[in-house]
Kinemage of the C-alpha trace (Angstrom):
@kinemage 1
@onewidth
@group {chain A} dominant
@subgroup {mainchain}
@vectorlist {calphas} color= white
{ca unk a 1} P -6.231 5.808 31.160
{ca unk a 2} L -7.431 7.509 27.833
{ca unk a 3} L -5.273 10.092 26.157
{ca unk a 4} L -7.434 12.436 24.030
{ca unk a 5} L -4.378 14.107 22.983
{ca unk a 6} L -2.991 10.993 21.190
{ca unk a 7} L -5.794 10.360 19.275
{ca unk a 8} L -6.537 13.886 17.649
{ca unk a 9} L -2.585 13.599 17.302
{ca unk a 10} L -3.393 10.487 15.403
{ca unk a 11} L -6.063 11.606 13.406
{ca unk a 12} L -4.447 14.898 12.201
{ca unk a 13} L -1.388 12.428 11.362
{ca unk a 14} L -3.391 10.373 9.680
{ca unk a 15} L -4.967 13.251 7.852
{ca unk a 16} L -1.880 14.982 7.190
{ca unk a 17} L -0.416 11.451 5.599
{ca unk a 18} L -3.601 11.069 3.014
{ca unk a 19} L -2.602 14.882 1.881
{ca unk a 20} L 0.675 13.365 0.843
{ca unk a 21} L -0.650 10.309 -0.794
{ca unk a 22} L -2.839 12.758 -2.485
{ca unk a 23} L -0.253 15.288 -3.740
{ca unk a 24} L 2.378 11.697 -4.662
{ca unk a 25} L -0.780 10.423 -6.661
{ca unk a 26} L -1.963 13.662 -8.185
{ca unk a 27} L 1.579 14.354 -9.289
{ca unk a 28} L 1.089 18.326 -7.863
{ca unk a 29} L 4.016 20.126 -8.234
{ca unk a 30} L 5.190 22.377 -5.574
{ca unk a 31} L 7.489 25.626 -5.936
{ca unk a 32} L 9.047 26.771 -3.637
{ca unk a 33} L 11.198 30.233 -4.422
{ca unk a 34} L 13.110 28.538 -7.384
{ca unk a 35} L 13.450 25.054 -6.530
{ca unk a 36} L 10.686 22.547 -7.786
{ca unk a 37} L 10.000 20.024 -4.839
{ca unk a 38} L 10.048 16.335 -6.531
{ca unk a 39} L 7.302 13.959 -5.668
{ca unk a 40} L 9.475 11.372 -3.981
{ca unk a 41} L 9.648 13.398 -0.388
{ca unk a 42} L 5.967 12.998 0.151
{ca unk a 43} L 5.553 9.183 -0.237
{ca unk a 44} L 8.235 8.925 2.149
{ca unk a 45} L 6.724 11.934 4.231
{ca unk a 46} L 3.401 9.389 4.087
{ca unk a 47} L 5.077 6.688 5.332
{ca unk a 48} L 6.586 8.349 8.444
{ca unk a 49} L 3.696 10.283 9.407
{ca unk a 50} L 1.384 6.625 8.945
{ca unk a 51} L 3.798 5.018 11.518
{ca unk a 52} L 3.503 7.891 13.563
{ca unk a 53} L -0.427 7.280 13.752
{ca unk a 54} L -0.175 4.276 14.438
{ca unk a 55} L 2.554 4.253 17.016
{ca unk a 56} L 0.315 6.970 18.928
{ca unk a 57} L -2.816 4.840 18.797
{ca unk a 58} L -1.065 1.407 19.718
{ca unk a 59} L 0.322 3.261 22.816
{ca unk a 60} L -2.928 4.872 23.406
{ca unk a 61} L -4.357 1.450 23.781
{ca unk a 62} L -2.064 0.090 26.166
């Protein structure tokens, strides 16, 4: 059985994930109140929400 859900889960995971990769590459900075966020949370934020994808779309397949 198909689960639409997992693969527009996948997608906007995958989606989500190139955003990071974009902001780690493009060395944005991000503010929040006082505090500077460092670039180092979204590679890692990448990598989790990648293996999330994936994980979703191998399960969708079985």
């Amino acid at each position: 059985m198909k689960r639409p859900a997992s693969l527009v889960a996948a997608i906007v995971f995958f989606l989500m994930a190139v955003a990071q990769l974009c902001r780690f590459f493009s060395k944005v900075t991000v503010v929040a109140g006082d505090i500077t966020v460092p670039l180092w949370p979204s590679a890692l934020a990448a990598i989790f929400l990648i293996l999330l994808a994936i994980w979703l779309l191998l399960e969708r397949s079985k």
